[in-house]
C-alpha positions in Angstrom: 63.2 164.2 29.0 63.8 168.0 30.1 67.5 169.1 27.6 70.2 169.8 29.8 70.0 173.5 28.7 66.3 174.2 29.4 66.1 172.5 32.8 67.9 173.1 36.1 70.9 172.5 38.2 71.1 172.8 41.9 74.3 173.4 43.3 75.0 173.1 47.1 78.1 173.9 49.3 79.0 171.4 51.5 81.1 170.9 54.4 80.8 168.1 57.2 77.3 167.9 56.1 76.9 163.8 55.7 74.2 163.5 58.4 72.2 166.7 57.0 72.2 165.5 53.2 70.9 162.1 54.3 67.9 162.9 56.5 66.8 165.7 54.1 68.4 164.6 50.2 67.5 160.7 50.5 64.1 159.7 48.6 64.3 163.1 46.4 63.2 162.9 43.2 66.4 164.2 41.0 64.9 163.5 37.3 65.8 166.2 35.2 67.6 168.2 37.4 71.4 168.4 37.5 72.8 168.3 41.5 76.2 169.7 41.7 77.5 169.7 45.0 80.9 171.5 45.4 82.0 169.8 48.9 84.5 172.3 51.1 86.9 169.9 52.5 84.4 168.5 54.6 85.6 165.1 56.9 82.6 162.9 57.3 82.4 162.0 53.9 79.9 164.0 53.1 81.2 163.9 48.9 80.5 160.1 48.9 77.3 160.5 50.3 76.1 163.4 47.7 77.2 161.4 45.0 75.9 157.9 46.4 72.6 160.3 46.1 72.5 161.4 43.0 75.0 164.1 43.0 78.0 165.5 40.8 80.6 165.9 43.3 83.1 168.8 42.9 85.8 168.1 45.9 87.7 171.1 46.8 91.1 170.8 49.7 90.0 173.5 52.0 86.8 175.6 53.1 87.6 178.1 50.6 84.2 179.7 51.9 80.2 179.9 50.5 80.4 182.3 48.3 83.7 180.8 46.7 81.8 177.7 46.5 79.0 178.2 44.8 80.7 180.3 42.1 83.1 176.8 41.5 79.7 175.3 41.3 78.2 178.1 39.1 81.0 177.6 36.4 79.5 174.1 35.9 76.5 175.0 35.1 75.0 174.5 31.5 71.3 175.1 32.4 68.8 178.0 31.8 67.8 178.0 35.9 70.0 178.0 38.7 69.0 177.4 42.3 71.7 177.2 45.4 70.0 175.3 48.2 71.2 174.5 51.0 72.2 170.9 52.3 69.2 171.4 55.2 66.5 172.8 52.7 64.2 169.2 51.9 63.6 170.8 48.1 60.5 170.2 45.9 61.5 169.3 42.3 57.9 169.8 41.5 58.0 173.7 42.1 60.7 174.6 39.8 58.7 175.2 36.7 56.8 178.0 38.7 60.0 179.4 40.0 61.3 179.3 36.8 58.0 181.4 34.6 58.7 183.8 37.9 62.1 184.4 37.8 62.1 184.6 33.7 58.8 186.5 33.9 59.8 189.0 36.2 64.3 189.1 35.4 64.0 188.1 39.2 65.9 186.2 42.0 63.6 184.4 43.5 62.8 182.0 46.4 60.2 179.5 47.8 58.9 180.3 51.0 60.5 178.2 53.3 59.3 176.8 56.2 60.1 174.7 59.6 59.8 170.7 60.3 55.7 172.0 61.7 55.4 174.4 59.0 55.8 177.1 60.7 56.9 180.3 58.4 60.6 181.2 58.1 61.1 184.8 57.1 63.5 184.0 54.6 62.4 187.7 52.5 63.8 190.6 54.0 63.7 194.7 53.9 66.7 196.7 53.6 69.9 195.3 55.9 69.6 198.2 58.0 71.7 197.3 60.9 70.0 198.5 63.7 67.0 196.3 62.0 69.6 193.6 62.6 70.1 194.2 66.4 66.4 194.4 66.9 65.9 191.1 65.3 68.4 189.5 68.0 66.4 191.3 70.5 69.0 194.4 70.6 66.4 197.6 70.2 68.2 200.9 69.0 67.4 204.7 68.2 65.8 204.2 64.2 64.7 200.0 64.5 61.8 199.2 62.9 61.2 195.4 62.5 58.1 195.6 60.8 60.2 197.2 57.5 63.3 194.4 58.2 61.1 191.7 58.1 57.8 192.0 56.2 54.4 190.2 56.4 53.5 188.3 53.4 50.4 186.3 52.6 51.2 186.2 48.7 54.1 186.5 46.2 55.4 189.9 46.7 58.8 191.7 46.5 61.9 191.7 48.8 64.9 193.5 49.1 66.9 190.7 49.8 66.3 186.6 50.2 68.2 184.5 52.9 70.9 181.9 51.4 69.0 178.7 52.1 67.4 179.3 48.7 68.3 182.0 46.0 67.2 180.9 42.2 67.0 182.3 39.0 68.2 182.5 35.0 71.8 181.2 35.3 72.5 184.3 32.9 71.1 186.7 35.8 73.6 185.0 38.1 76.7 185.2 35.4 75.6 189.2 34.9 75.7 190.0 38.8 79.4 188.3 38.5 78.3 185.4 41.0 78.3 185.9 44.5 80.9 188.2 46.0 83.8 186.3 47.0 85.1 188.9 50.0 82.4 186.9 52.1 83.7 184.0 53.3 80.4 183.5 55.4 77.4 185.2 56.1 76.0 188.8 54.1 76.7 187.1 50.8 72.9 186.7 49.9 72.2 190.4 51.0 75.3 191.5 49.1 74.2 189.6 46.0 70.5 190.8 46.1 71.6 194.4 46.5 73.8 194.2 43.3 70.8 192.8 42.0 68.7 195.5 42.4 71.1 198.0 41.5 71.4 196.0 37.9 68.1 196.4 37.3 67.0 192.9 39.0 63.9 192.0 41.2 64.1 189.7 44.2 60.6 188.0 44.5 59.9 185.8 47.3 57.2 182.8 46.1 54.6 182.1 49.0 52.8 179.2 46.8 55.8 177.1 46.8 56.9 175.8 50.6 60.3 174.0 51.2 61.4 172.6 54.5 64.3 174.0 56.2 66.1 173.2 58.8 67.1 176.4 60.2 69.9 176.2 63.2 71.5 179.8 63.1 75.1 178.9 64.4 75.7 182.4 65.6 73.0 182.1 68.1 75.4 179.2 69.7 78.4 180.0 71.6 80.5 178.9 68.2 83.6 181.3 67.9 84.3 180.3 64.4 80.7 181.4 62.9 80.3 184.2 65.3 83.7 186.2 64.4 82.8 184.8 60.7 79.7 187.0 60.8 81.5 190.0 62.6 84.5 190.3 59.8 81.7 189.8 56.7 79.7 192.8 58.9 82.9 194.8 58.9 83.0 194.4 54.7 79.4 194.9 54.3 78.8 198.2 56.3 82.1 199.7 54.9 80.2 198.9 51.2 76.9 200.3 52.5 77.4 202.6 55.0 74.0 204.4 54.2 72.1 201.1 55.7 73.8 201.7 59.3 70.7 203.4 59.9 67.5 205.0 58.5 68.8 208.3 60.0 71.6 208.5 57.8 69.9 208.3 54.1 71.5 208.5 50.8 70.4 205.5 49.5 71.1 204.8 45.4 67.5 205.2 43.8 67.5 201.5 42.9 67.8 200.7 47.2 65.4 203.2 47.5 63.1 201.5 44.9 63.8 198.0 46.4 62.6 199.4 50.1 59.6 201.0 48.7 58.5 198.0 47.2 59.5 195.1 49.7 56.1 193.0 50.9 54.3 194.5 47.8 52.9 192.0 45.7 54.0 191.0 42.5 50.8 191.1 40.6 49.7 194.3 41.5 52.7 195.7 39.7 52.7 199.0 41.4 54.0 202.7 40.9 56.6 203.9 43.3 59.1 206.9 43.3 61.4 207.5 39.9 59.0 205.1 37.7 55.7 206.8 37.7 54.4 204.0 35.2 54.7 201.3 36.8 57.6 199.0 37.9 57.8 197.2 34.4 57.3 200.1 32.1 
């Protein structure tokens, strides 16, 4: 039996997400791992369901947001590894000893690749937030877009600037360092906030093609939502006022550890290569 402070816990936020947890939660093998799942105020009972699961159940009385969430959840935690997973990611308890050498191996956030119901790729690994990268990937082309450095080709474990929330893991000491996820996103720009600051302390953020998790991917921005579409505008507002230099290309004055983190992004892992300001080598 794997001690409670050498194994994992998985923490996932929660709201009105009965339906999701049972089609991709149900028949998951949870020996060993410690599922906290911090429920925001959801209606459909989706806290009974976690914990009818397998689940530790942390009810809160309101959506106090994701980020908020999972930092209630993170305070829980008494493991080594941390991974926040979404309720629509179908996980793969076998994986998590590879994460785990990766992310310990490498003082790296890291993530499975994930993939759709037909195993179709997901580009869940992503270059530098540039904005007008943004627009082009929603089919909006401006002066400076390039989506071939937003989102990266990658046929083996190789570096990103930034992973997508459906899966970010790592040493729970890593997470406590970077000060959890930023709590002035409510929704949305919290995983390329939080893999930023991880860069800039000194972190990697490794996306792991050998390991394949299911997600069920429905943007809710793409919809004609309000709620998740003003949502993404405010937490656009806060992140571009942090980062102005990643309004564009054609701006510059990017920190050298953003600068290091774009030269690096779809580079893989093993081949450990030499890139501007650490002429021997990314782990000398």
């Amino acid at each position: 039996m794997t001690h409670p402070e050498e194994g994992w816990t998985v923490i996932t936020v929660t709201y009105n997400s009965r339906a999701t947890l049972e089609r991709c939660w149900s028949g998951v093998d949870l020996a060993g791992i410690r599922w906290v799942v911090v429920d925001n105020g959801s209606r459909d009972g989706s806290g009974q369901i976690a914990e009818d699961l397998g689940a530790e159940v942390i009810s809160l009385d309101a959506n106090v947001g994701f980020s908020k969430a999972n930092n209630r959840g993170l305070r829980e935690v008494r493991s080594r590894h941390t991974a926040f997973v979404n309720p629509d990611v179908v996980i793969r308890p076998a994986d998590l000893p590879a994460l785990a050498h990766l992310c310990s191996r490498d003082n790296a956030l890291v993530a499975p690749q994930l993939v759709n119901r037909d195993n179709s790729l997901q580009p869940n690994a992503r270059g530098l937030p540039y904005l007008v990268d943004k627009f082009a990937h929603r089919g909006i082309n401006l002066p400076g877009a390039d989506l071939r450095r937003y989102v990266p080709s990658m046929q083996t474990t190789s570096y990103a600037v930034w992973l997508t929330g459906a899966v970010i893991a790592g040493e729970t000491a890593a997470f406590r360092t970077l000060g959890g996820w930023d709590e002035r996103f409510f929704l949305y720009h919290e995983d390329s906030s939080l893999c930023l600051s991880a860069w800039e302390q000194d972190f990697k953020v490794i996306l792991s093609v050998d390991q394949q998790w299911v997600h069920e991917w429905k943007r809710d921005t793409k919809s004609l939502k309000w709620r998740p579409i003003v949502h993404e505008a405010i937490s656009a507002w806060k992140f571009y006022r942090l980062y102005p230099m990643l309004l564009s290309p054609r701006i510059g004055g990017l920190t050298p550890s953003l600068r290091r983190a774009g030269d690096l992004v779809g580079r893989p892992v093993q081949a450990n290569p030499r890139v501007e300001g650490n002429p021997k080598g990314l782990d000398s």
